[in-house]
GUGUVEX-925548 format. One record per residue: residue in three letters; x negated, y negated, z negated of N, C-alpha, C in turn. Coordinates in steps of 0.05 Angstrom, whole numbers, padded with zeros to 5 digits, always signed. Last residue first. Layout:
alaXYZXYZXYZ;...
This chain:
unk-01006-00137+00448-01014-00114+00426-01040-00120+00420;unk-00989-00190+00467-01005-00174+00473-00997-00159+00448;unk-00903-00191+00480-00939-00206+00469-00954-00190+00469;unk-00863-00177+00497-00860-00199+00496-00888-00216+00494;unk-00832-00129+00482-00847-00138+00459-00854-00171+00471;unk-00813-00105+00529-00798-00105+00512-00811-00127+00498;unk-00875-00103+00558-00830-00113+00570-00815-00116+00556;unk-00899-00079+00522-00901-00105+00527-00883-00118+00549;unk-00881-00020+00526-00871-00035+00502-00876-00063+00514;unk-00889-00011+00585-00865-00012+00581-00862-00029+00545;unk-00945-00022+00575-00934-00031+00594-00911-00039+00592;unk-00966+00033+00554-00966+00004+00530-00945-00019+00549;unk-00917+00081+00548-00934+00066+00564-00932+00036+00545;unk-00893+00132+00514-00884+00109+00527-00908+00088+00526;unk-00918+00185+00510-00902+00185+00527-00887+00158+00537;unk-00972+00151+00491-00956+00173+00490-00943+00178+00510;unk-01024+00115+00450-01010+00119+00474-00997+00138+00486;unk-01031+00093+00381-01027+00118+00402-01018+00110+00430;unk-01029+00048+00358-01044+00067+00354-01052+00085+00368;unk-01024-00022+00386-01014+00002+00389-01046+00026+00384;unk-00993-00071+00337-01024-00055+00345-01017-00030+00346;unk-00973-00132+00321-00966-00106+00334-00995-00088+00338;unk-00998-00180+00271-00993-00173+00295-00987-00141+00303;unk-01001-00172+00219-00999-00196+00226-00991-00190+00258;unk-00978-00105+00212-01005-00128+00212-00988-00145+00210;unk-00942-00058+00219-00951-00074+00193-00961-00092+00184;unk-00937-00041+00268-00919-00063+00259-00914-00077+00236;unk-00954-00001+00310-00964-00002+00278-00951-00028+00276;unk-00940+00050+00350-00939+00028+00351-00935+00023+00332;unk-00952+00113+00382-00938+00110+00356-00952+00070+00356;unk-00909+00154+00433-00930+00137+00434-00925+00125+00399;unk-00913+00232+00422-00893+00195+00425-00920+00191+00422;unk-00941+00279+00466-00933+00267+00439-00937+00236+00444;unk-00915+00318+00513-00941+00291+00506-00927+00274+00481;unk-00874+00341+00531-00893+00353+00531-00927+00347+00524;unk-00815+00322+00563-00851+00298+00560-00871+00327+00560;unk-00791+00366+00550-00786+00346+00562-00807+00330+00576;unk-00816+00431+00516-00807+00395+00512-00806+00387+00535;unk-00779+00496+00535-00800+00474+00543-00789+00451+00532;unk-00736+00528+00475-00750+00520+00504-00775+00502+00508;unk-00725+00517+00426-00708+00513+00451-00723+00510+00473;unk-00725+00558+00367-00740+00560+00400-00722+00545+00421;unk-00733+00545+00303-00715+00546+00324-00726+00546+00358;unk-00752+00576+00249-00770+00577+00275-00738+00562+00297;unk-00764+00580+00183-00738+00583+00206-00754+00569+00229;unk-00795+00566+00152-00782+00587+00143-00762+00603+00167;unk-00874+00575+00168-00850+00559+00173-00825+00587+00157;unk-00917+00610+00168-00921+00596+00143-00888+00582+00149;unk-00911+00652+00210-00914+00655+00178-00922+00638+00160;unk-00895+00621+00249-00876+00648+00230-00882+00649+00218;unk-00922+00593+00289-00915+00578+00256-00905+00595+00236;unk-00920+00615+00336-00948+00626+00326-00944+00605+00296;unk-00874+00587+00359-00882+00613+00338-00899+00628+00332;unk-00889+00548+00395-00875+00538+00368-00872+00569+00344;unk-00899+00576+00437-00923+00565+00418-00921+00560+00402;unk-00854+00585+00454-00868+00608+00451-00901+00598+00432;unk-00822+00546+00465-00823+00553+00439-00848+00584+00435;unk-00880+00486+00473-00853+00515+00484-00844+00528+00458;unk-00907+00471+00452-00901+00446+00472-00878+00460+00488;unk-00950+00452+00406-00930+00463+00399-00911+00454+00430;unk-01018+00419+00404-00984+00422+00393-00973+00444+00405;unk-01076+00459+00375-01065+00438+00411-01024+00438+00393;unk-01107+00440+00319-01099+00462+00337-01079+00444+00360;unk-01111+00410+00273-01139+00409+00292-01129+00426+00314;unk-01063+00450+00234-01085+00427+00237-01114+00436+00246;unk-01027+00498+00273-01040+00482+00254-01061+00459+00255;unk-00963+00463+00287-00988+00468+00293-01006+00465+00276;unk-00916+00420+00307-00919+00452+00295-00938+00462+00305;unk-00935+00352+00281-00930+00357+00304-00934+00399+00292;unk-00890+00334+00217-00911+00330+00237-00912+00349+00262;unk-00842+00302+00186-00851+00319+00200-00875+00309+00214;unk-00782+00299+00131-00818+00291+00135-00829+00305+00157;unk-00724+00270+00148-00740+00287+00150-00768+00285+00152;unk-00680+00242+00119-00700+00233+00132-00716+00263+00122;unk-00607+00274+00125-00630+00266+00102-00655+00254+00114;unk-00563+00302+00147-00565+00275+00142-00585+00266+00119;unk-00555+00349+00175-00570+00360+00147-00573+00326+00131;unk-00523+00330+00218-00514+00349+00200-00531+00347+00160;unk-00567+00307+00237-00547+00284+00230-00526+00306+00212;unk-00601+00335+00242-00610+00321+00234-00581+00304+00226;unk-00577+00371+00289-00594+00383+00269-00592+00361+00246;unk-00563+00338+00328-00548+00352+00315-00552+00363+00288;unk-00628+00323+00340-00605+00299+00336-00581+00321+00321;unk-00645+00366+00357-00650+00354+00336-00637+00337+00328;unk-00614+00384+00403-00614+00404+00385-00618+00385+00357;unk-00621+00332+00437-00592+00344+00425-00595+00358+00406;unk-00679+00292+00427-00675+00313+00432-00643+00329+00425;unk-00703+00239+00415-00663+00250+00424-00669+00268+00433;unk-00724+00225+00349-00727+00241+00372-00698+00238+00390;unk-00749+00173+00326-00720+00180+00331-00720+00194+00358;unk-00800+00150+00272-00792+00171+00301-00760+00174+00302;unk-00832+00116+00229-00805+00120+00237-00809+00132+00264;unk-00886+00116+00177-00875+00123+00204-00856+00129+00206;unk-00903+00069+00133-00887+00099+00137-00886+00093+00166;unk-00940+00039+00079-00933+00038+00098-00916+00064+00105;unk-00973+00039+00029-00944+00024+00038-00935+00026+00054;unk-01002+00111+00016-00999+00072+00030-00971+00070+00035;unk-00986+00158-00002-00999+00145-00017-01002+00111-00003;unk-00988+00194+00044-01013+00202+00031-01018+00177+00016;unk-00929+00187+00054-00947+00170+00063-00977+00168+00055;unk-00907+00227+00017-00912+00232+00048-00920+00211+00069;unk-00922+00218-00026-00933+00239-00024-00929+00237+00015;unk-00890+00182-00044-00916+00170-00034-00925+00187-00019;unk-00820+00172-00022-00838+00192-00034-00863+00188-00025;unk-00782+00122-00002-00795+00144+00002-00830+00153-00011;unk-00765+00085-00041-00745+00113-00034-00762+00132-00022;unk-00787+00042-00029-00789+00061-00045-00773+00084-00054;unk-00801+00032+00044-00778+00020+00018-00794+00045-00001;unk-00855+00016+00081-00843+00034+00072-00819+00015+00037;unk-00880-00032+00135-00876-00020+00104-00855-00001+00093;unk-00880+00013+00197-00875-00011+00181-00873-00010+00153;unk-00892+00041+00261-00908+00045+00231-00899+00015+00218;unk-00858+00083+00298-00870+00051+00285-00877+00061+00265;unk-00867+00122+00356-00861+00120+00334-00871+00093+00320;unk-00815+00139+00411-00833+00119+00406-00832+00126+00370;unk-00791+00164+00452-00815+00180+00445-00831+00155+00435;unk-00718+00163+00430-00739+00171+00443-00766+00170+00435;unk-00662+00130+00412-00674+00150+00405-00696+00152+00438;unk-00704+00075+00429-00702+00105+00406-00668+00107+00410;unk-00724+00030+00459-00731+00051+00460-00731+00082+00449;unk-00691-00012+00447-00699-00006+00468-00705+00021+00477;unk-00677-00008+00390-00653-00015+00404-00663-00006+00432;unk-00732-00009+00370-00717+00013+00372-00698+00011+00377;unk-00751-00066+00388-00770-00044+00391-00733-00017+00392;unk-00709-00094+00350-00707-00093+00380-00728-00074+00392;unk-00730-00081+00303-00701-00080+00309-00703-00068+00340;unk-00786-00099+00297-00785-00072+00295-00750-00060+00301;unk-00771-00152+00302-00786-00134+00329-00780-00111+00325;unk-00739-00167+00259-00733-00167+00290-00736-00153+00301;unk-00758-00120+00210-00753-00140+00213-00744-00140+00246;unk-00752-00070+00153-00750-00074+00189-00743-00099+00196;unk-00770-00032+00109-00771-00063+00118-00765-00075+00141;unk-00751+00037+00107-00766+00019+00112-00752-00010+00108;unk-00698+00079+00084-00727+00083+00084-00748+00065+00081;unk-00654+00045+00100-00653+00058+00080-00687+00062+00069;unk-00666+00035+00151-00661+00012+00137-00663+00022+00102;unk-00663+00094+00180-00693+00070+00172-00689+00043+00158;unk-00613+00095+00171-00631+00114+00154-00655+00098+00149;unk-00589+00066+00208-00585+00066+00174-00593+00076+00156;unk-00596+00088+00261-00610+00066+00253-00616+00058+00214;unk-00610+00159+00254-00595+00137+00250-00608+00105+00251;unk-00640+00201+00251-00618+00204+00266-00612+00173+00267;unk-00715+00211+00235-00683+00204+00230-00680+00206+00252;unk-00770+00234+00209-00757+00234+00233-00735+00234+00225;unk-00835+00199+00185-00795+00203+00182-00789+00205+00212;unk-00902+00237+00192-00868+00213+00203-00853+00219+00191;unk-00942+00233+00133-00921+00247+00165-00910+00232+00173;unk-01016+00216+00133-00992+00216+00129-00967+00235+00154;unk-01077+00246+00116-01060+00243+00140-01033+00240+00133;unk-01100+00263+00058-01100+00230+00078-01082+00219+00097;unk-01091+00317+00062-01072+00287+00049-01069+00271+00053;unk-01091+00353+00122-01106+00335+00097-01096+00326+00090;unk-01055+00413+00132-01062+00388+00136-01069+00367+00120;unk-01038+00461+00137-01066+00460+00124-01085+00431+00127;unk-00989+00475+00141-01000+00470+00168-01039+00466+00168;unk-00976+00488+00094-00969+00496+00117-00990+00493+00145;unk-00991+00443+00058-01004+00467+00064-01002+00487+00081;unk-00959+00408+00070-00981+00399+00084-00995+00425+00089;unk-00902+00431+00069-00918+00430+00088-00943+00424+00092;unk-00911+00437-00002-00903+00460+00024-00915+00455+00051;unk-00898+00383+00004-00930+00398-00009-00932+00414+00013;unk-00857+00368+00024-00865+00361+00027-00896+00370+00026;unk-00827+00398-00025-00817+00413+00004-00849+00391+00021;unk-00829+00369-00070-00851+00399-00068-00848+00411-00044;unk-00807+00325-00057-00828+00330-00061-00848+00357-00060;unk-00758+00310-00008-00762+00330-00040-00793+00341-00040;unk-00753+00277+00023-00749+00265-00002-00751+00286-00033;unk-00756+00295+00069-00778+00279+00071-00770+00272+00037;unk-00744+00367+00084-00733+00345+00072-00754+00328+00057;unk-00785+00379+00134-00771+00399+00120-00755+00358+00106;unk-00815+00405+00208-00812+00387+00179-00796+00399+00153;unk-00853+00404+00254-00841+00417+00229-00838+00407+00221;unk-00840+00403+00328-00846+00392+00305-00847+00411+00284;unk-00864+00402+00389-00845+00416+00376-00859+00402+00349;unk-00864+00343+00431-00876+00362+00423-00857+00382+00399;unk-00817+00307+00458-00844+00311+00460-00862+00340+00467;unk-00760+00317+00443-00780+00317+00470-00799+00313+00473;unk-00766+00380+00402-00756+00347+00406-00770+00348+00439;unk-00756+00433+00356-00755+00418+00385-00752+00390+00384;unk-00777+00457+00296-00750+00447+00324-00769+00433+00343;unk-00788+00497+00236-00792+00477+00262-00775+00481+00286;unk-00780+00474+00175-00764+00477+00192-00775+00475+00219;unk-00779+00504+00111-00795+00486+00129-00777+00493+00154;unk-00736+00478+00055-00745+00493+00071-00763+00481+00090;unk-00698+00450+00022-00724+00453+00013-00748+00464+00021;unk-00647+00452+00035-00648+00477+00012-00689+00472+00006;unk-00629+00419+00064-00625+00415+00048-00638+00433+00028;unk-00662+00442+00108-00677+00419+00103-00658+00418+00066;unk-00635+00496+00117-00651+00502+00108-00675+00473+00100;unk-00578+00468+00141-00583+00486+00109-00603+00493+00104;unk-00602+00449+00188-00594+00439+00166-00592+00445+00145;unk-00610+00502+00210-00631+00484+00207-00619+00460+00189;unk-00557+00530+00211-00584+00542+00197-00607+00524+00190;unk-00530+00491+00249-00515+00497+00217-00548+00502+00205;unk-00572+00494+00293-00560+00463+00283-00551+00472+00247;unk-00570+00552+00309-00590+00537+00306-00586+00506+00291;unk-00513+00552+00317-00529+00574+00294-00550+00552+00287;unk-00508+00523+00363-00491+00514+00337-00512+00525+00317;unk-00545+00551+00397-00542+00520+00387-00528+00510+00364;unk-00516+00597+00399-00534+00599+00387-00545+00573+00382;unk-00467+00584+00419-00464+00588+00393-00490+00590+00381;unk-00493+00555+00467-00469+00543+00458-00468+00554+00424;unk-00545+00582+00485-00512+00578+00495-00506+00570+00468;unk-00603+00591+00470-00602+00601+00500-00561+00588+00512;unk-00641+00589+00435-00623+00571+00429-00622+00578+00469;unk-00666+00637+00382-00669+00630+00414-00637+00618+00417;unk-00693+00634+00317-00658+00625+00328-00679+00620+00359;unk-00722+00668+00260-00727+00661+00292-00701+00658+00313;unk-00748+00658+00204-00726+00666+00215-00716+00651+00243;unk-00809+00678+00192-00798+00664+00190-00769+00674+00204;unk-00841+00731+00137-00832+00710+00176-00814+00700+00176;unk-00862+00718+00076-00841+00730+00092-00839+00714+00119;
């Protein structure tokens, strides 16, 4: 069945979009939204078969783990190990286009770390998602809405070529950036940036203090 398609154009259709997308993470659903990056999908990072759901969704390998996308600092404390850096890293820079990679707590489900200790933390500020997310108050498993090996998701008009595998499509428009977060690994012995994104190695080593 296609998906169910919210254009987030005023005030009630934002709400629509926020209530609907939350009832559909609690209910086990796939969900794709907006952030500033790139458009995402996710669904609820803690119910396992919602998690299957997506990989096959998107037809993405196991190997490849997803992010947690939270609202809260209390969520990633809930989720992960977070020591100083990884503190002050996201005091600086989140909500926005940074993601960490730090050991994962056991709360979260192997299935969406394809299985390693480790997990990705993202804190989009995108409004729609931030609303979304702090409503449906659960860590969300997501990856970029697209299928695998395919360009992201960067309007909503691209964000719906997902209709038929996503349950609810939210369309807010053009991302912001339009360049997927930068993602910074915080597992080693040392920092080690994976990705370069929308935040510059530059700007983390103002913050961070030491080479990557």
């Amino acid at each position: 069945m296609p998906a169910t398609i919210i254009r987030v154009t005023d005030k009630a259709s934002f709400d629509r979009a926020v209530s609907l997308g939350a009832s559909f993470l609690r209910e086990g659903k796939l969900v794709v939204f907006p952030t500033e990056t790139v458009y995402g999908i996710g669904c609820n990072a803690l119910d396992e078969s919602a998690v299957e759901a997506l990989y096959r969704a998107k037809n993405r390998p196991k190997e490849k783990p997803l992010l947690l996308h939270l609202h809260a600092l209390s969520q990633a404390e809930s989720c992960a190990y977070l020591d100083d850096s990884a503190r002050r890293l996201l005091a600086a820079f989140t909500p926005g286009p940074l993601s960490i990679i730090v050991k994962k707590r056991p709360l979260v489900p192997s299935v969406v770390t394809s299985g390693g200790e480790t997990v990705g933390l993202r804190f989009p500020e995108d409004p729609l998602f931030l609303a979304m997310a702090r409503e449906a108050d659960l860590p969300i498993a997501a990856t970029s809405a697209n299928l695998s090996g395919f360009t992201s998701a960067k309007d909503g008009d691209a964000a719906r070529e997902m209709s038929e595998v996503a349950d609810l499509i939210i369309d807010g428009g053009a991302c912001a950036y339009s360049i997927e977060s930068t993602i910074l690994s915080l597992a080693g012995d040392t920092p080690k940036l994976l990705r370069e994104g929308a935040i510059s190695k530059e700007k983390l080593l103002e913050v961070m203090g030491k080479c990557l």
